[in-house]
VEXDREN-894080 format. One record per residue: residue number from 1; residue in three letters; x, y, z of N, C-alpha, C in turn. Coordinates in steps of 0.05 Angstrom, whole numbers, always signed. Layout:
// residues N
(NUM; "ALA"; (X; Y; Z); (X; Y; Z); (X; Y; Z))
...
This chain:
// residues 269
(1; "UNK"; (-295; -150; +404); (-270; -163; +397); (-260; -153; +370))
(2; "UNK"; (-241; -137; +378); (-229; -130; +341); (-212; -160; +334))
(3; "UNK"; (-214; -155; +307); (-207; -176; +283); (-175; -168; +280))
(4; "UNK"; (-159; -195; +280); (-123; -176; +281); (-114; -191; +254))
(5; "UNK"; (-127; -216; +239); (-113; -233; +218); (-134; -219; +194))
(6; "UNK"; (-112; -220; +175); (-121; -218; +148); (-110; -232; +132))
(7; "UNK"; (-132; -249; +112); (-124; -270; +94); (-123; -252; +66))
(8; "UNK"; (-114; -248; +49); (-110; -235; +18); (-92; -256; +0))
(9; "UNK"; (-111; -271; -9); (-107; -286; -33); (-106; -273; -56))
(10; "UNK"; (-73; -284; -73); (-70; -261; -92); (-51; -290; -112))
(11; "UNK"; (-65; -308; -109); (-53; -329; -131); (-60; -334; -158))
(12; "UNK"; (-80; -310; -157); (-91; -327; -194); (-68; -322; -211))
(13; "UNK"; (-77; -325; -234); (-55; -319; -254); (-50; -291; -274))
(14; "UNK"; (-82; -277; -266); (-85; -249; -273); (-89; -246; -305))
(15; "UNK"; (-96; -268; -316); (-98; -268; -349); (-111; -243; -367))
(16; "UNK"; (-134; -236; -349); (-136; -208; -360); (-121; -188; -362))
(17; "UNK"; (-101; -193; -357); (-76; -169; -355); (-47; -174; -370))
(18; "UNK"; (-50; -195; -377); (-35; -201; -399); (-24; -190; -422))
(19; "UNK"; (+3; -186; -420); (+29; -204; -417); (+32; -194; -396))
(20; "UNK"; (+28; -168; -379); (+43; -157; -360); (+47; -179; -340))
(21; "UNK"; (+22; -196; -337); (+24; -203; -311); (+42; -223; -313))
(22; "UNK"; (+44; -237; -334); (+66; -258; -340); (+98; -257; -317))
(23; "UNK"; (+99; -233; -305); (+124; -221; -291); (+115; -205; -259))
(24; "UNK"; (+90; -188; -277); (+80; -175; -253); (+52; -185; -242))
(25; "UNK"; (+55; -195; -212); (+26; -208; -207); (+10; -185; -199))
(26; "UNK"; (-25; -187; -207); (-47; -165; -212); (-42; -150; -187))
(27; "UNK"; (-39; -163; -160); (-34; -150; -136); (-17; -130; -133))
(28; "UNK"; (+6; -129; -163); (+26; -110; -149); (+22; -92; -177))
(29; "UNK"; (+1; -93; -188); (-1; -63; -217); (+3; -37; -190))
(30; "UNK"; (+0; -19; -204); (+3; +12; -191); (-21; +14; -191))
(31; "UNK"; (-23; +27; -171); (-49; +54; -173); (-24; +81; -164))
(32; "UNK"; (-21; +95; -177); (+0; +119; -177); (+25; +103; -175))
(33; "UNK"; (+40; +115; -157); (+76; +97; -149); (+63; +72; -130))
(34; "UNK"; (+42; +68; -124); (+47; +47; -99); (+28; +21; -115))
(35; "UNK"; (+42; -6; -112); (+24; -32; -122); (-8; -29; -98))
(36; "UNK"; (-20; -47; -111); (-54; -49; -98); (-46; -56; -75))
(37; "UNK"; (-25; -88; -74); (-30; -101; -46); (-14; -79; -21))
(38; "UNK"; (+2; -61; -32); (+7; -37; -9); (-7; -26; -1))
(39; "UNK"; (-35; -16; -11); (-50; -3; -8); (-69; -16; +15))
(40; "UNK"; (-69; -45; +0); (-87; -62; +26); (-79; -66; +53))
(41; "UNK"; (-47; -64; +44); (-28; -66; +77); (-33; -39; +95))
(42; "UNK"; (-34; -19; +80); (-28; +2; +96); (-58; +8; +114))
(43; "UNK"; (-88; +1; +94); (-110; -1; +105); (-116; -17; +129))
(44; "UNK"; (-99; -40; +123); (-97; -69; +150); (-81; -56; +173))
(45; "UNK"; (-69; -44; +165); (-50; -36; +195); (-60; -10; +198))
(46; "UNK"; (-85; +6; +198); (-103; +26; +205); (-117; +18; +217))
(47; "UNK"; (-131; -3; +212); (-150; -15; +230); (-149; -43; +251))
(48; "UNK"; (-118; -44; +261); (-120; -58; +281); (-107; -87; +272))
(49; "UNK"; (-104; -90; +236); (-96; -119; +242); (-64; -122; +253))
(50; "UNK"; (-70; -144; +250); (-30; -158; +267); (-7; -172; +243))
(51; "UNK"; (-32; -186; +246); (-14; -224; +226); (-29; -214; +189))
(52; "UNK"; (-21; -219; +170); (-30; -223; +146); (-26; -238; +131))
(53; "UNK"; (-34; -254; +120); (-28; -278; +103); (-36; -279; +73))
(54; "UNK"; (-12; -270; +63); (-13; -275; +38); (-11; -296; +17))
(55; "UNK"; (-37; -311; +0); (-34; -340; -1); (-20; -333; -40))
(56; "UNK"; (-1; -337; -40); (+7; -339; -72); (+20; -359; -84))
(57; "UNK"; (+21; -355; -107); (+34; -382; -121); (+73; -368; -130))
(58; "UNK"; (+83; -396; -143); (+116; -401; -129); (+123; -385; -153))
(59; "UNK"; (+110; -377; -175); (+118; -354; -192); (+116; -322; -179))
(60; "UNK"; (+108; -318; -160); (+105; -284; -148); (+124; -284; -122))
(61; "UNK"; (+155; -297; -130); (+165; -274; -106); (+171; -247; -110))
(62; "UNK"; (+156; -237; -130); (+158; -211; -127); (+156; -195; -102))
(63; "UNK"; (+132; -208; -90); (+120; -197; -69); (+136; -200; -43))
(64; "UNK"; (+144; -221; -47); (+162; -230; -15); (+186; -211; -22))
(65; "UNK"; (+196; -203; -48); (+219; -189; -43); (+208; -155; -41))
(66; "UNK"; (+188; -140; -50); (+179; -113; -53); (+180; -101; -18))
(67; "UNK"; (+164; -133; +1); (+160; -126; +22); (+179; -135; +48))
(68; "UNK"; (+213; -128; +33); (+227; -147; +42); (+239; -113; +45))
(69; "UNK"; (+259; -109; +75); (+276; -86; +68); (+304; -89; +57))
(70; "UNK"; (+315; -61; +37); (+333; -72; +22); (+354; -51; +31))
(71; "UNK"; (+369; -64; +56); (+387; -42; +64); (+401; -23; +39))
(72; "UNK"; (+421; -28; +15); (+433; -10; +13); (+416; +3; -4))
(73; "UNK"; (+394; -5; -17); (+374; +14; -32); (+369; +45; -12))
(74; "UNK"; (+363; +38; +7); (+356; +55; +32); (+379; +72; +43))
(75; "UNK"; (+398; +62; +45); (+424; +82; +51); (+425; +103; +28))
(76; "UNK"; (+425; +92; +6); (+425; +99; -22); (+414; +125; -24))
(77; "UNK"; (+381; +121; -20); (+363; +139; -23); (+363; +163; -3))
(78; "UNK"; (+376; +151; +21); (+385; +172; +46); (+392; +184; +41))
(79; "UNK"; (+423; +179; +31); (+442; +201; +31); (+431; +224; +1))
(80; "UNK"; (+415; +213; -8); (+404; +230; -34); (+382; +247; -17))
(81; "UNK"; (+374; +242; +4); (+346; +263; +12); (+324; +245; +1))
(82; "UNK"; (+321; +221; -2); (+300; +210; -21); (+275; +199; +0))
(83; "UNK"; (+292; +182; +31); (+284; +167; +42); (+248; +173; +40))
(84; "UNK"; (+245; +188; +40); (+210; +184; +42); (+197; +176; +28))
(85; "UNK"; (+203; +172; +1); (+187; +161; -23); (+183; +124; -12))
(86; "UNK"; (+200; +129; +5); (+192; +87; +13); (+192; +90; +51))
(87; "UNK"; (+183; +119; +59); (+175; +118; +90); (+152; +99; +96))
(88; "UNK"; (+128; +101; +75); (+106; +87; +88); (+110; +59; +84))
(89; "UNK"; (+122; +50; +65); (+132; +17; +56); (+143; +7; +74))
(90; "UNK"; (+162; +18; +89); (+185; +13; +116); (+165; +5; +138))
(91; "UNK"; (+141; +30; +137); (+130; +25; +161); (+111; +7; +157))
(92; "UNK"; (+104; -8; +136); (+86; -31; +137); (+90; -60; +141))
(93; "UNK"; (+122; -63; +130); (+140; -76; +141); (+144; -79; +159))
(94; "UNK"; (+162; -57; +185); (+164; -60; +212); (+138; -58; +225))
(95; "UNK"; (+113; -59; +221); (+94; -57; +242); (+69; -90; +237))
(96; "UNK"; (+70; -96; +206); (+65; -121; +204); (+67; -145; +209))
(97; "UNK"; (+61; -166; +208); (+73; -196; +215); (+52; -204; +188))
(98; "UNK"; (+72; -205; +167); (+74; -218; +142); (+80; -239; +129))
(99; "UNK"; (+56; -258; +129); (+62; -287; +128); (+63; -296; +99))
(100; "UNK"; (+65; -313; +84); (+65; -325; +53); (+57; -359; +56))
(101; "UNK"; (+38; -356; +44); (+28; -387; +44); (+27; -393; +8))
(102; "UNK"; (+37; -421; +4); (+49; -419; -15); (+12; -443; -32))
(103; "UNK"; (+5; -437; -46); (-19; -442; -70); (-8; -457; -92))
(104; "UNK"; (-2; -487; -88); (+8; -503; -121); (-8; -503; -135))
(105; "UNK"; (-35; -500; -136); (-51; -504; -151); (-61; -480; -152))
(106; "UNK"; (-73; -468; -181); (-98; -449; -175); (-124; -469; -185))
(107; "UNK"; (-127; -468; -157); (-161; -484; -143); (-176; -466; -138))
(108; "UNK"; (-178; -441; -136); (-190; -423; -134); (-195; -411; -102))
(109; "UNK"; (-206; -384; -95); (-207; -380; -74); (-211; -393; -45))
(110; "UNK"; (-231; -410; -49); (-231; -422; -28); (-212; -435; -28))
(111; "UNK"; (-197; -450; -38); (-183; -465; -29); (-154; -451; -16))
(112; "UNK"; (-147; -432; -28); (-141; -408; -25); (-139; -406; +11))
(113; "UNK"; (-157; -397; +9); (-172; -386; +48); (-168; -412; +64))
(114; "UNK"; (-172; -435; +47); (-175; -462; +74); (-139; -462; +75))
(115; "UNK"; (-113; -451; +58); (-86; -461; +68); (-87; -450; +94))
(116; "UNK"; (-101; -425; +94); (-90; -407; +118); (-117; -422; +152))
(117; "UNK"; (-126; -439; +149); (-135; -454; +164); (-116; -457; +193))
(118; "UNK"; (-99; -471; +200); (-79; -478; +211); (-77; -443; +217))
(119; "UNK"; (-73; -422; +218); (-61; -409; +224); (-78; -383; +232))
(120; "UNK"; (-103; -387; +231); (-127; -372; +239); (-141; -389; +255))
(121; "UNK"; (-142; -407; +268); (-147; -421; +291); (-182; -417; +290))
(122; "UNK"; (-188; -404; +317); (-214; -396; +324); (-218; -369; +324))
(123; "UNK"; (-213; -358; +314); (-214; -330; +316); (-222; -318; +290))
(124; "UNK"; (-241; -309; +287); (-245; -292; +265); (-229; -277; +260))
(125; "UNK"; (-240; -276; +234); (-214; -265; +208); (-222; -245; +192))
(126; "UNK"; (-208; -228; +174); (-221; -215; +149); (-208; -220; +122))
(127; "UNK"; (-210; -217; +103); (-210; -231; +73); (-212; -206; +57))
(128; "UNK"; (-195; -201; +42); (-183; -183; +23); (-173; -201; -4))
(129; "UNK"; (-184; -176; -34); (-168; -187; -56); (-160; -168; -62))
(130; "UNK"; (-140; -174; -81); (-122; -157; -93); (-128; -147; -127))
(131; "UNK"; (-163; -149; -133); (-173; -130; -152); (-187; -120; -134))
(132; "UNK"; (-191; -106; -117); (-213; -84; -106); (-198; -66; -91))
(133; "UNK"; (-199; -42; -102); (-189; -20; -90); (-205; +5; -83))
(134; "UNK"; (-202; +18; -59); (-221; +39; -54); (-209; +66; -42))
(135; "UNK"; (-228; +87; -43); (-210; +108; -36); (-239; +116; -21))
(136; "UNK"; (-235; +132; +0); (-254; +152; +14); (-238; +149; +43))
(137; "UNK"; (-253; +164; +58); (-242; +186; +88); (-230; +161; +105))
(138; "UNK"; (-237; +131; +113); (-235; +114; +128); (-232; +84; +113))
(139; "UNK"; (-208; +78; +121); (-200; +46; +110); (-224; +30; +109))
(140; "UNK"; (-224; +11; +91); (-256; -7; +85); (-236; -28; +106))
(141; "UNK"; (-228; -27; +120); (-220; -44; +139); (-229; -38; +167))
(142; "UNK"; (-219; -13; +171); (-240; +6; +190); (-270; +6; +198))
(143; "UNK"; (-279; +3; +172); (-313; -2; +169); (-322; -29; +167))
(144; "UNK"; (-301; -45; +165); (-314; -79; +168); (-311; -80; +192))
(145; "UNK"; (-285; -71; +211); (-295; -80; +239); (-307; -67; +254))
(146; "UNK"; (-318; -42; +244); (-347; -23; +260); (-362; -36; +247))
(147; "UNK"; (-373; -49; +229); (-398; -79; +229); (-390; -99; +253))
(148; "UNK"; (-368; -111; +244); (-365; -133; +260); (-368; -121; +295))
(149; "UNK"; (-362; -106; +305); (-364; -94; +325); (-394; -90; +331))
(150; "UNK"; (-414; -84; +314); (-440; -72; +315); (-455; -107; +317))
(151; "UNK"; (-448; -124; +304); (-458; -143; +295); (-454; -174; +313))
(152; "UNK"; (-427; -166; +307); (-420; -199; +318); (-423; -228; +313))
(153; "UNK"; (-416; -222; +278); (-423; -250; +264); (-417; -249; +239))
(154; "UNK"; (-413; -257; +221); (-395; -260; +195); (-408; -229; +185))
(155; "UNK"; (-391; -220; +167); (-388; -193; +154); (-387; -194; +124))
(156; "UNK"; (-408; -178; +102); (-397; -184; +68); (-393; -155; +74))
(157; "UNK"; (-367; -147; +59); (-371; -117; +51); (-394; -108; +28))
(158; "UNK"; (-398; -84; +20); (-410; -79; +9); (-411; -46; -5))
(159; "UNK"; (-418; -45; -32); (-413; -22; -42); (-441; -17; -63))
(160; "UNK"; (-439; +0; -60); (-480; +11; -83); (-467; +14; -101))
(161; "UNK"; (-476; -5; -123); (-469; -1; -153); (-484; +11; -170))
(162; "UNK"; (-489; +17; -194); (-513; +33; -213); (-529; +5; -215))
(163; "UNK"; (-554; +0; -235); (-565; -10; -240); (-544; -30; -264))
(164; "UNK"; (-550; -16; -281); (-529; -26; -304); (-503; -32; -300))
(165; "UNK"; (-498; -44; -271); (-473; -59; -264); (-486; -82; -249))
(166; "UNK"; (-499; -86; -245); (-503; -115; -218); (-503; -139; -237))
(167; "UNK"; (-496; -132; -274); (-493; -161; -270); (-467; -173; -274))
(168; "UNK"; (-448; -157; -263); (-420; -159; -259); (-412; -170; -244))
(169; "UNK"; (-435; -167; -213); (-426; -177; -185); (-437; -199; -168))
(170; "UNK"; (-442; -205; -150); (-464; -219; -131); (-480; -200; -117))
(171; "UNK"; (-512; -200; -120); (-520; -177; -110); (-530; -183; -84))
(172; "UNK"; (-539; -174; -59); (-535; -183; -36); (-568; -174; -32))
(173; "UNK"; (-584; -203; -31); (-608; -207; -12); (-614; -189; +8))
(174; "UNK"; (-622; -175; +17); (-632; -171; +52); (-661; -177; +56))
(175; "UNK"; (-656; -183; +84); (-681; -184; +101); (-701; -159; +98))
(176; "UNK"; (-725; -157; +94); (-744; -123; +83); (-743; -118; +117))
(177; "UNK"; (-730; -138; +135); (-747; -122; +172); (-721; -109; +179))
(178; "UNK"; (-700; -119; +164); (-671; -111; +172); (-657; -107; +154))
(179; "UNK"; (-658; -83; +143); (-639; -80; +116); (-602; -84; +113))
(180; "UNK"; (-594; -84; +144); (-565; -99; +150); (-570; -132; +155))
(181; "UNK"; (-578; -145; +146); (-582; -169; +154); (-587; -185; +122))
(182; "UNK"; (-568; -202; +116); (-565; -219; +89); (-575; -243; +89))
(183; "UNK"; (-600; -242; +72); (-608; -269; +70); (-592; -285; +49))
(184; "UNK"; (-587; -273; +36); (-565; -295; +11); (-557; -276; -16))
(185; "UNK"; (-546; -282; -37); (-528; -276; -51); (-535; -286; -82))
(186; "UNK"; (-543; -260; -100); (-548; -269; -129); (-525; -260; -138))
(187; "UNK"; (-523; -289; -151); (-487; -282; -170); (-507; -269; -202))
(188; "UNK"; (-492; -241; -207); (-490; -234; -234); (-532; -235; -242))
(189; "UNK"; (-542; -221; -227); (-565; -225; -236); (-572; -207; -262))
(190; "UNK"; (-595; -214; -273); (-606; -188; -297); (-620; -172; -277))
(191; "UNK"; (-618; -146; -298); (-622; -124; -287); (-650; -120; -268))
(192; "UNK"; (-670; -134; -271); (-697; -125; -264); (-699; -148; -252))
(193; "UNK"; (-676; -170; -242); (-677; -193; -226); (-665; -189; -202))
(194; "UNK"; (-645; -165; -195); (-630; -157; -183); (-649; -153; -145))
(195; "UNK"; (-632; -163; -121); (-651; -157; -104); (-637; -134; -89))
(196; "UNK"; (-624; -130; -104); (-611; -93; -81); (-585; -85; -103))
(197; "UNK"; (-584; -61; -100); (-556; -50; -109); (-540; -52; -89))
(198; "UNK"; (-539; -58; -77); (-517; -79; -61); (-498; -90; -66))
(199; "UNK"; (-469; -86; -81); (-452; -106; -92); (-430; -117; -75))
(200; "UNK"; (-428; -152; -65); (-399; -145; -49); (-376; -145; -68))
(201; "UNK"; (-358; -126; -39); (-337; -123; -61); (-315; -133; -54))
(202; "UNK"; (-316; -157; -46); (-293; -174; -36); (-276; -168; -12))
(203; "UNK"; (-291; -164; +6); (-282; -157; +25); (-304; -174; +46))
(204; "UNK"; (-289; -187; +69); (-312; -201; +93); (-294; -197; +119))
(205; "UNK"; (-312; -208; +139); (-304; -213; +167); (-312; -233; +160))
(206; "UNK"; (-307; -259; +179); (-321; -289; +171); (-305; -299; +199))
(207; "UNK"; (-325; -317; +211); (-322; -343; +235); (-303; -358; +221))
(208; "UNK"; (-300; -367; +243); (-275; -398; +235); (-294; -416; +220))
(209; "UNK"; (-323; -417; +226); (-333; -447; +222); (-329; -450; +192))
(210; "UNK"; (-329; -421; +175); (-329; -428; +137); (-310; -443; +144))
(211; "UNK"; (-288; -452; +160); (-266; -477; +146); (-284; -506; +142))
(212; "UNK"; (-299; -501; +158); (-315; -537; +158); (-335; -539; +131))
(213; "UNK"; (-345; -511; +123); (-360; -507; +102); (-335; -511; +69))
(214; "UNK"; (-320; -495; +75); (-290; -494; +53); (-287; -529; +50))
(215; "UNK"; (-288; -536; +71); (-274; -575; +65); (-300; -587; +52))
(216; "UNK"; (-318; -575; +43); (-338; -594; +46); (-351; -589; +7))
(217; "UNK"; (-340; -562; +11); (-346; -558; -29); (-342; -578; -46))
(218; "UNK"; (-349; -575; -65); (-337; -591; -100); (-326; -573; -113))
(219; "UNK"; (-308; -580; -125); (-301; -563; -149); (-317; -553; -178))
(220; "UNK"; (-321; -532; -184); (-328; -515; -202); (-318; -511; -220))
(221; "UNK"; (-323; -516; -245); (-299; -517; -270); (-260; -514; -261))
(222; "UNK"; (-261; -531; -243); (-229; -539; -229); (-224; -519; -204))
(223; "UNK"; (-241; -500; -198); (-235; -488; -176); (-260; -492; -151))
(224; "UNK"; (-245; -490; -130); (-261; -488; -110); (-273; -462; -89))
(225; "UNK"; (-296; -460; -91); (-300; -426; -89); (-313; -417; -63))
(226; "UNK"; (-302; -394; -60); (-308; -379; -34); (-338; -377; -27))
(227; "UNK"; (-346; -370; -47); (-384; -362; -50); (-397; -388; -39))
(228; "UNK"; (-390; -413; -51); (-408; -442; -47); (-405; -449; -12))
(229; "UNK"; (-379; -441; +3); (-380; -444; +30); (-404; -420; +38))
(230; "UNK"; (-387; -397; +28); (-417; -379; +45); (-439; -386; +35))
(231; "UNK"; (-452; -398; +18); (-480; -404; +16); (-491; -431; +29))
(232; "UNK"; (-468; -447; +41); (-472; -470; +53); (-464; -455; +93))
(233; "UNK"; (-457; -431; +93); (-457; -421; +123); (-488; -412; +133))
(234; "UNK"; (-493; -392; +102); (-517; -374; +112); (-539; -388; +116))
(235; "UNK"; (-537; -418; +118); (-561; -432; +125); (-553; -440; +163))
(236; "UNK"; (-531; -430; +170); (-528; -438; +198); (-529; -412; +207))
(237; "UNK"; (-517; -396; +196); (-505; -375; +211); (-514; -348; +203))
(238; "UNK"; (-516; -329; +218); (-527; -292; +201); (-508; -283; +195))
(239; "UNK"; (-512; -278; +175); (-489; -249; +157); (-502; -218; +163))
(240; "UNK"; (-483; -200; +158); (-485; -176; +161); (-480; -154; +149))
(241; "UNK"; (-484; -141; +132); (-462; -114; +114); (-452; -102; +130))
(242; "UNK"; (-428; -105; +112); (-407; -86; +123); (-408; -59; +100))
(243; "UNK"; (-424; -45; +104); (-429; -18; +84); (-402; +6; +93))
(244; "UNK"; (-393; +11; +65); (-369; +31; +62); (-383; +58; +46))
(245; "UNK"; (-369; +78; +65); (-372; +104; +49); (-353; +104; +24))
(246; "UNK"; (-336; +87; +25); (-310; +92; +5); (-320; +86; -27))
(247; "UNK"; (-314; +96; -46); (-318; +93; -79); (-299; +63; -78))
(248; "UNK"; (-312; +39; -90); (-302; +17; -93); (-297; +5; -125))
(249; "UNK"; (-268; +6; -133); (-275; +8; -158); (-252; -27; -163))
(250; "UNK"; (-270; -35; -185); (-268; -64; -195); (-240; -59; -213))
(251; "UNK"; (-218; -69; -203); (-194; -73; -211); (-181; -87; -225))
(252; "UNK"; (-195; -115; -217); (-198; -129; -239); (-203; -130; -272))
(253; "UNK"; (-211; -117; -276); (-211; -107; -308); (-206; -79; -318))
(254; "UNK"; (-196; -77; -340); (-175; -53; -343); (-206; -25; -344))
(255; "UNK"; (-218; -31; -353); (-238; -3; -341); (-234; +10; -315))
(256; "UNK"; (-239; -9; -297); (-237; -3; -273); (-204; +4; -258))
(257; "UNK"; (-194; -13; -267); (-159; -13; -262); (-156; +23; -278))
(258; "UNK"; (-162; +31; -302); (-158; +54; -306); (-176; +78; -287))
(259; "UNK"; (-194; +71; -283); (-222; +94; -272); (-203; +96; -249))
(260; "UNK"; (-192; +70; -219); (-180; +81; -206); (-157; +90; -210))
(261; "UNK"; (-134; +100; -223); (-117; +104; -229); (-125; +136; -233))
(262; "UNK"; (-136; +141; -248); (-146; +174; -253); (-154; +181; -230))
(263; "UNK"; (-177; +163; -216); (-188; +182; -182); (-165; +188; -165))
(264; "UNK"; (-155; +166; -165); (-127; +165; -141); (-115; +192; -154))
(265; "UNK"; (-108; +196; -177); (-88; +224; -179); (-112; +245; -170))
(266; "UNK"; (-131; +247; -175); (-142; +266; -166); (-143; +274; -133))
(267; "UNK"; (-154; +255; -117); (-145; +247; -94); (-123; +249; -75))
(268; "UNK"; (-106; +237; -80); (-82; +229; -75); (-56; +238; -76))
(269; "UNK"; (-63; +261; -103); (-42; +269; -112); (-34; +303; -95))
């Protein structure tokens, strides 16, 4: 069964990025001419999705207007010979079904993922943020549903970090009989506490049932978080890596927001 909905929650407030973000939300910085969340679109409609749901707050219609078409911009650019600099934007537009769910609160991710409840039914889903960006031969969208395909049960992405990074991330448990198979999740361990270079990188396939797990959290210094449902699933249910060939680089903070910015020209350019 391929996966056709994608949830990409992109409501925080982006404070590390400040002032910019004050105007521009983190989802739409550049990596070259194109914002991140284009990048995630164009990967989603490579690998099969349909519907996408973008959960943001009532300060970012940036987004609803970037991915909005703007006839006379486009005539504009026509009759100049330009049209191609916004060919692939057009086509993410006309081939998407682009939803906006609107976030009053930042409650944090989970809470985030439970608006889009109602609209992901029973059907498994995949989950995208808008600090993680990656570059290599095949969409990390591609490679979550050749897990999910191989597997058939909730999905963490996953990327090999150095040593002297895992305590940045959640480092991902495995089983020693099944090295695709997740027993659970160390948030930010020390270095020599670490149980795999394993980092997810915000990317999943996930069952419907996290919504019953999502309703059931507490809040965490005012937010409600994605991690506390999956650690209240992986006692019902098996997880799986979703392992990417792709370089996954942490966007969220301007190191990383710069490191991809230089690869992509190299890459890309």
């Amino acid at each position: 069964m391929k996966v056709t909905k994608l949830i990409i929650p992109v409501a925080g407030l982006g404070t590390r990025f400040l002032p910019i973000t004050k105007a521009v939300p983190k989802a739409m910085m550049p990596i070259l001419q194109k914002p991140v969340l284009q990048y995630l679109l164009e990967d989603a409609l490579r690998s099969g999705i349909q519907d996408v749901y973008i959960v943001l707050n009532h300060d970012q219609e940036l987004i609803r207007d970037y991915f909005t078409h703007k006839p006379n911009l486009e005539e504009k650019i026509k009759k100049e010979g330009k049209i191609k600099t916004i060919e692939t934007l057009n086509y993410v537009i006309d081939h998407l079904n682009i939803h906006y769910i609107y976030q009053d609160e930042p409650l944090g991710t989970g809470h985030a993922i439970l608006l889009a409840k109602e609209y992901i039914g029973k059907e498994p889903f995949m989950i995208m943020y808008g600090d993680s960006f990656f570059l290599g031969k095949y969409p990390i969208t591609l490679e979550l549903q050749k897990a999910y395909t191989q597997f058939e049960c909730n999905i963490i992405g996953a990327s090999e970090v150095e040593l002297q990074e895992v305590n940045k991330y959640g480092m991902l448990l495995l089983d020693e009989d099944d090295e695709d198979r997740i027993l659970g999740i160390v948030e930010k361990p020390a270095l020599r506490e670490t149980p795999s270079l394993l980092a997810c990188n915000g990317t999943y396939i996930l069952q419907p049932s996290i919504f019953k797990e999502l309703e059931k959290i507490k809040q965490v210094s005012g937010e409600y978080l994605l991690t506390d449902a999956l650690f209240r699933l992986m006692r019902k249910e098996e997880f799986y890596v979703g392992k990417t060939e792709s370089v996954f680089y942490d966007i969220g903070n301007m190191n990383g927001y710069i490191k991809a910015n230089q690869d992509a020209y190299k890459v890309l350019k």
